[in-house]
Steps between C-alpha positions, in 0.01 A plus 500: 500500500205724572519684174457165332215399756324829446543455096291160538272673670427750291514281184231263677269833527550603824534868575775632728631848658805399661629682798840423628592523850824687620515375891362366770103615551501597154251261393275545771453863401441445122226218553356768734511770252343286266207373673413839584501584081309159496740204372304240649789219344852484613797282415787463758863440265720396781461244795325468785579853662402677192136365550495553856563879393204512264269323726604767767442790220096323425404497844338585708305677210466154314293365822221706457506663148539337147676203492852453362692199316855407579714308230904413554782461240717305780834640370615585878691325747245304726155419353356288739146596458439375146596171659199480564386430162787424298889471454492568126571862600458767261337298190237378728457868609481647169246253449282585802569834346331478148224330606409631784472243770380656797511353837365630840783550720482563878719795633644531857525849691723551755389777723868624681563799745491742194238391268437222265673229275376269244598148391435243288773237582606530857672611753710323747674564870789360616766284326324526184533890535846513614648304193323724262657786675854289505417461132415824390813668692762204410371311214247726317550437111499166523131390524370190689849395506567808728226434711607142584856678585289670710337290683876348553641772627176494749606212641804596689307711684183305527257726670140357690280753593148578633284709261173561738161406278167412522293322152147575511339454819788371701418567853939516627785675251725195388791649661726153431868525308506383145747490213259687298168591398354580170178639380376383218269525167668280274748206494861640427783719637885562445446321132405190531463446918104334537462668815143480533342182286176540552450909432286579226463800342144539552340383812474794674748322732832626638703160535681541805802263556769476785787342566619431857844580659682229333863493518738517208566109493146449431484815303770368285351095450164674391615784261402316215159466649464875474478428087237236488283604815504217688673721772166500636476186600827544752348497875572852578360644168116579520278673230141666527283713261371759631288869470712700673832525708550774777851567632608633812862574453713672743702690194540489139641177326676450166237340250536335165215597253426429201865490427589841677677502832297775753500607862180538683305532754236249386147484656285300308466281184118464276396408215322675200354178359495486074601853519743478236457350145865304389568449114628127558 
């Protein structure tokens, strides 16, 4: 399917060296390697963790020196980022492609115990994080439906935990028990889960939503709220946007990024406002 994508492509004028990736990291290295020779446009052939490796190979040198132009072919597992902007999938992203449609995008760095990550989706704590890992050690092959098997599987050992923050200029951490919490620059996760409904892509914003410790009754009756984001609206979810988020976590936690399922010691989240230009 991508040698047929990449032959429209080509027929429609658009030039391409194509670089295929043979593990995990792989990506991030060659989008490195190519900034420095000074590619300045990328394409990401995969799903969402195949971006989050590019955007990880562009910066931090994209912040401050030329800037670069991220396009998908969504032929991956999860691609809940183009949400965003469409559900036509890859015709609508070959399109973006040939013309050129450029959009500011925001990214999000995490700053962790050993350096930095970078984000353009999210990244969640919590339940949200423990059915990706579920997923991705159970169920991985199988897409959003794996994730929802995930999140499943979560439930029989429902977990409600404290993750100690402060947003902006809180004056006290927020050291209260929730189901999860999820940081945010656009809509989607696991698919087609609305976690945050009111992200946008370029506000500068991080869109910062929890969920209280709800119990798996509840849990269960409001699943399907998790699709169309009215979860919000439940009395123990909240949402903010905010500048900044500063941890204070007494050890590393399992997080779900962008797709990819990490362990860190996080510290703080930011935001690089419009540094990133999305072919969408």
């Amino acid at each position: 399917m991508a040698r047929s994508a990449f032959d429209k492509l080509r027929a429609a004028g658009v030039e391409l060296d194509v670089s295929e990736t043979t593990g995990p990291g792989r990506a991030e290295a060659l989008a490195r390697a190519a900034y420095a020779r000074g590619c300045r446009q990328f394409i990401a052939v995969g799903g969402d963790g195949t971006s989050f490796e590019i955007v990880n190979g562009l910066f931090p040198e994209a912040a401050t020196g030329e800037r670069a132009a991220l396009g998908f072919l969504p032929l991956g597992r999860g691609n809940a980022f183009l949400r965003d902007f469409t559900d036509r999938g890859v015709d609508y992203s070959a399109e973006s492609i040939v013309a050129g449609r450029r959009r500011a995008c925001d990214v999000l760095r995490l700053t962790h115990a050993t350096g930095h990550l970078y984000f353009i989706n999210l990244l969640s704590m919590g339940f949200a994080a423990d059915a990706a890992v579920a997923a991705n050690r159970h169920f991985k092959g199988l897409g959003e439906f794996g994730y929802i098997l995930g999140v499943l599987a979560c439930l029989a050992r429902l977990r409600r935990r404290a993750f100690p923050l402060c947003a902006d200029e809180d004056k006290e951490l927020d050291r209260r028990r929730c189901l999860f919490l999820s940081f945010n620059n656009s809509k989607f996760t696991g698919g087609k889960m609305m976690i945050a409904p009111q992200a946008r892509t370029d506000d500068g914003l991080i869109e910062y939503v929890r969920w209280g410790p709800v119990g798996r009754v509840q849990l269960v009756r409001n699943f399907p709220t998790l699709f169309d984001g009215t979860h919000i609206n439940h009395p123990q979810a909240s949402r903010r946007a905010v500048r900044q988020i500063d941890f204070s976590l007494d050890a590393p936690v399992d997080v779900m990024v962008d797709g990819e399922v990490l362990t860190l010691d996080c510290r703080h989240i930011d935001v690089l406002p419009g540094a990133l230009d999305v072919l969408v």
